[in-house]
C-alpha positions in Angstrom: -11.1 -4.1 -2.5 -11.9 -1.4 0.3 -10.8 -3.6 3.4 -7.9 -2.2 4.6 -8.0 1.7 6.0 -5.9 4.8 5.3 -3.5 5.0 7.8 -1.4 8.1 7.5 0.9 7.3 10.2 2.4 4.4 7.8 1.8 6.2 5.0 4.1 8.9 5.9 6.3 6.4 7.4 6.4 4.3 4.1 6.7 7.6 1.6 10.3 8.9 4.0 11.3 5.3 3.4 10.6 5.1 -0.3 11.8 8.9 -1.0 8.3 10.1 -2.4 9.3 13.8 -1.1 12.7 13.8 -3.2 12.6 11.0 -6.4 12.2 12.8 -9.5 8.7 11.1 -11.0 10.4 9.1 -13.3 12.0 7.0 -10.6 8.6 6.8 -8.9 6.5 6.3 -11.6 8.5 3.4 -13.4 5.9 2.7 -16.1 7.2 5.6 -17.9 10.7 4.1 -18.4 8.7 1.1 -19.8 6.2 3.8 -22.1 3.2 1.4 -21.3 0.3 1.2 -19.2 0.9 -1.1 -16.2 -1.2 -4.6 -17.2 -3.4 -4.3 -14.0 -4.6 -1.1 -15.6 -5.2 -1.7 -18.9 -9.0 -1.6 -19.4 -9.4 -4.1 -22.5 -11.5 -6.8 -21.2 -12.2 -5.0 -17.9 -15.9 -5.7 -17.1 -16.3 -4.0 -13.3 -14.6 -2.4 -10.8 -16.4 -2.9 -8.0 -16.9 -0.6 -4.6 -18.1 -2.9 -2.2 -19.2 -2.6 2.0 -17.1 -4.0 4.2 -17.0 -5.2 7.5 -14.2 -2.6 8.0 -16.1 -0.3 5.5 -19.3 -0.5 6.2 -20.5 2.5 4.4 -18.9 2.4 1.6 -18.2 5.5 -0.5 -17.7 5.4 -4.4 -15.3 8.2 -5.3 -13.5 8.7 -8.8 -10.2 10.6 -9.6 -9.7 11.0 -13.1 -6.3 12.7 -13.9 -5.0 14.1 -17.0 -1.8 12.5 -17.7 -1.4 14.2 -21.2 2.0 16.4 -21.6 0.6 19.6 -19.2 -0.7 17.7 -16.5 1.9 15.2 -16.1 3.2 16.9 -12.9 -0.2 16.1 -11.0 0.1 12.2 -10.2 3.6 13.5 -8.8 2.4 16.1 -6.8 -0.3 13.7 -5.2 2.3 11.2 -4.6 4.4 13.5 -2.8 2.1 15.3 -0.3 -1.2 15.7 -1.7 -3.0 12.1 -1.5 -2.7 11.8 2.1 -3.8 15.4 2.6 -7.0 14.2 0.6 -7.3 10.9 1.9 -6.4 12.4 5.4 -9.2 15.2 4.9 -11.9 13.3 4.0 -12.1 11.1 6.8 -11.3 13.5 9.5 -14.0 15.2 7.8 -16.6 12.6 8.6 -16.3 10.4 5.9 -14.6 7.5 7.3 -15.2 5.0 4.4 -13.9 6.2 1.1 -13.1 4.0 -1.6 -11.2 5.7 -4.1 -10.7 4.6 -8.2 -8.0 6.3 -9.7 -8.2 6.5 -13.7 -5.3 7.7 -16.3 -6.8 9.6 -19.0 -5.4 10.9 -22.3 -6.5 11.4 -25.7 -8.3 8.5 -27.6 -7.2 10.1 -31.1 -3.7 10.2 -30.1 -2.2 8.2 -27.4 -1.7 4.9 -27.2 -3.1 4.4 -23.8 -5.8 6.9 -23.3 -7.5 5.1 -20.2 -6.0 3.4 -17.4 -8.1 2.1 -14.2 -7.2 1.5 -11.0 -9.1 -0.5 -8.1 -11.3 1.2 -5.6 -9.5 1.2 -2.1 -9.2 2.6 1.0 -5.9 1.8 2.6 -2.8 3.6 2.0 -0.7 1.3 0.8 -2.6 -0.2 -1.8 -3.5 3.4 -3.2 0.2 4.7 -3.4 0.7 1.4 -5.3 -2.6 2.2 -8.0 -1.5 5.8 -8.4 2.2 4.7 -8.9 1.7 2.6 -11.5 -0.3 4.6 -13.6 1.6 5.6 -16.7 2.2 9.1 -17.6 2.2 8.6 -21.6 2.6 13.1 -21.8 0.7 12.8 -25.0 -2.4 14.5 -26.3 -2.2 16.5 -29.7 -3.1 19.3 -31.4 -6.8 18.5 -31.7 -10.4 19.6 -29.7 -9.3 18.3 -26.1 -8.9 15.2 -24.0 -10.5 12.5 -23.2 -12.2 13.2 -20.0 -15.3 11.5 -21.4 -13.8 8.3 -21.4 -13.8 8.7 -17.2 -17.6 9.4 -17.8 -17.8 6.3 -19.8 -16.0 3.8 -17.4 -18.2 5.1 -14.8 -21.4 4.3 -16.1 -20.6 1.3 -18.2 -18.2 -0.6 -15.3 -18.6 0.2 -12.3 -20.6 -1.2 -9.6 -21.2 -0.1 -5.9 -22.7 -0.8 -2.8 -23.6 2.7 -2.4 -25.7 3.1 -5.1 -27.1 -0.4 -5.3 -28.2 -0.9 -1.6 -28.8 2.6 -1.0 -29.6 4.3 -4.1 -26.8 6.7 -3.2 -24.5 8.3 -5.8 -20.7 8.6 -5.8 -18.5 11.0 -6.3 -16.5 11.6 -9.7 -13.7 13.9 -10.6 -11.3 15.3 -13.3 -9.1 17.2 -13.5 -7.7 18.6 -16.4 -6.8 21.7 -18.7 -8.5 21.3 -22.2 -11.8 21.0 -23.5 -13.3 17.7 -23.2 -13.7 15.9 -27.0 -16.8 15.7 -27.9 -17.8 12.3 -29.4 -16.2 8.4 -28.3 -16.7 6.7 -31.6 -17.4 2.6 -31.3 -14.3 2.3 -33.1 -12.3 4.1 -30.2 -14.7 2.2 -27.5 -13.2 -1.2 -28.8 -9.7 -0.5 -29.3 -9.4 0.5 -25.8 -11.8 -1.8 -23.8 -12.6 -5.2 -26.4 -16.1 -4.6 -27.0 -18.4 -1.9 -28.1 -21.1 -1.2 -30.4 -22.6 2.4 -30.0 -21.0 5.8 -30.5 -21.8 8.6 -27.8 -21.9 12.3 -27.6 -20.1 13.6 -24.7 -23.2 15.0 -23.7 -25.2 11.7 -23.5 -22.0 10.1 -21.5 -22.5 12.9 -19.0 -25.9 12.0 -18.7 -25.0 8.3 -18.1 -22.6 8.8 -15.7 -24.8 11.4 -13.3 -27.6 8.1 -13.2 -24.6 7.0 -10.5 -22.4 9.6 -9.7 -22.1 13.4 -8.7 -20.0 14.5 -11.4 -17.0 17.3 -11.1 -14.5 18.4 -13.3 -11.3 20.6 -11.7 -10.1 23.0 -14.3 -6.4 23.8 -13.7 -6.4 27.6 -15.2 -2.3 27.8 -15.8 -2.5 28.7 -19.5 -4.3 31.1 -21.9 -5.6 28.2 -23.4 -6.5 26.4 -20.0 -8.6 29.7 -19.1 -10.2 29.7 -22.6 -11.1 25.8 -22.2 -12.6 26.4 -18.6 -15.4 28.3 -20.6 -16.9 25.2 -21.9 -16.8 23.5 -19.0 -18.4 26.1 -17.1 -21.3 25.8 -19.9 -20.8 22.1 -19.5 -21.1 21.6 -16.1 -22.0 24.9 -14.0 -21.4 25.3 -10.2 -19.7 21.6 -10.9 -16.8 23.0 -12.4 -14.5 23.9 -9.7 -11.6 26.6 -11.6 -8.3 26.9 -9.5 -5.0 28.4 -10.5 -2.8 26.6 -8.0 -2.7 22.8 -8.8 -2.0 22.2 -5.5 -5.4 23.0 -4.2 -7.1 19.7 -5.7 -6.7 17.7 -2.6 -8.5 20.4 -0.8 -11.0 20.8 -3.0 -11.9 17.9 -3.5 -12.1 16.6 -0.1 -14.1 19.8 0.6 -16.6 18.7 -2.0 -17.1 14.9 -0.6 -17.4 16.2 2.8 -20.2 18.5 1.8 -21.6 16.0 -0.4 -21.7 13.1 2.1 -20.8 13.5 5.5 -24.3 14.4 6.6 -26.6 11.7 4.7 -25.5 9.1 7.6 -26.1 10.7 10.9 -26.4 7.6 12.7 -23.5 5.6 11.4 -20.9 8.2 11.0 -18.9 9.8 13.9 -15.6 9.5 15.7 -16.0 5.8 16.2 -15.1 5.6 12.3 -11.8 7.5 12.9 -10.4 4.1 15.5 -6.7 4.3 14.8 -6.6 6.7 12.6 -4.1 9.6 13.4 -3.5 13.3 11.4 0.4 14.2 11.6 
């Protein structure tokens, strides 16, 4: 994974040709006609996704996108499709990150939907992460219960992923969601092996925060388009202070993330980064 590079040229050139801008989402994302997760991101028996260096990445950065794909957040994955994952992708490296590898994860509601995680690869070039975010399957379920599963992001994280990053270089990635409930507070053992084959141990939400900050910077977006959103972006706040980033316009989360990563990153490699890492790479 992570050896091609984000080339937004192509990209644009491959999304006028595919009609990104103008399919509906459910011609685009065809899993939904299907109502299943796509089998290359079903997590049961997953054991790693890995971020690795490359030769073309040689400084490799671990960031993870996890998007509510529960009935009010649906229209995100289409929105990224359509303009704002090269405006991310785009951002970040002309930002002075030139080796992102980015995981994308599905996540619902592990005491309703049937497929409350899906997991992506991490990559780097364009075409292969149209391909993992077009896949993912946008189940529009949740309930009427304490939240979503945005701990199950936490979880994967910790549990199985591996990177360069932090293993050679002791450096933390970057992890996101994005969402507009409270997070639920407790991933039974029960829940843990329906959805990923094994597991023994029941966690707090609190101790699978903890977990996941031993390898990763950890964010949550809170998408404020609801009473209810605004009321839910309390907790978070309590959750995960300055790290919760509140924003009314949904449109804003490839800018604020990529602001975020740049902050976080461009300046802990003085001597590697710079324009050499932006070869070929061109901004429409």
């Amino acid at each position: 994974m992570g050896g091609t590079r984000y080339d937004i040229d192509a990209r644009y050139d491959r999304a006028s040709k595919t009609g990104y801008r103008t399919k509906s989402a459910g011609e685009i994302f065809t899993q939904n006609a299907k109502r299943m997760a796509h089998e290359s991101m079903n997590p049961y028996g997953v054991s790693f996704r890995e971020s690795r260096d490359s030769e073309v990445h040689p400084h490799s950065v671990p960031i993870i996108l996890g998007l509510d794909v529960t009935g009010s957040m649906g229209h995100i994955p289409h929105e990224l499709i359509r303009e704002g994952l090269p405006k991310l992708m785009g951002g970040i490296i002309q930002g002075g990150v030139p080796d992102p590898a980015l995981l994308f994860l599905g996540i619902g509601d592990h005491e309703c939907d049937g497929y409350p995680l899906q997991v992506g690869q991490f990559e780097s070039g364009d075409e292969e992460l149209d391909m993992w975010l077009t896949r993912t399957y946008i189940e529009s379920g949740g309930g009427g219960n304490a939240g979503e599963s945005y701990l199950l992001a936490w979880y994967f994280a910790a549990f199985h992923t591996r990177t360069d990053a932090f293993e050679k270089r002791k450096q933390k990635g970057l992890l996101f969601t994005v969402g507009d409930e409270p997070c639920l507070k407790t991933l039974p053992a029960s829940a843990i092996r329906e959805i990923m084959g094994t597991g023994q141990q029941t966690y707090t939400h609190h101790e699978l925060l903890e977990e996941a900050r031993k390898k990763y910077e950890v964010y949550h977006i809170s998408v404020l388009h609801s009473d209810q959103a605004i009321r839910a972006d309390k907790g978070w706040k309590e959750l995960l202070g300055q790290n919760c980033i509140s924003i009314e316009d949904y449109r804003e989360i490839p800018n604020v993330i990529k602001n975020i990563i740049c902050d976080q990153v461009k300046d802990k490699f003085p001597d590697t980064l710079g324009m050499e890492g932006l070869d070929g790479f061109h901004m429409l």
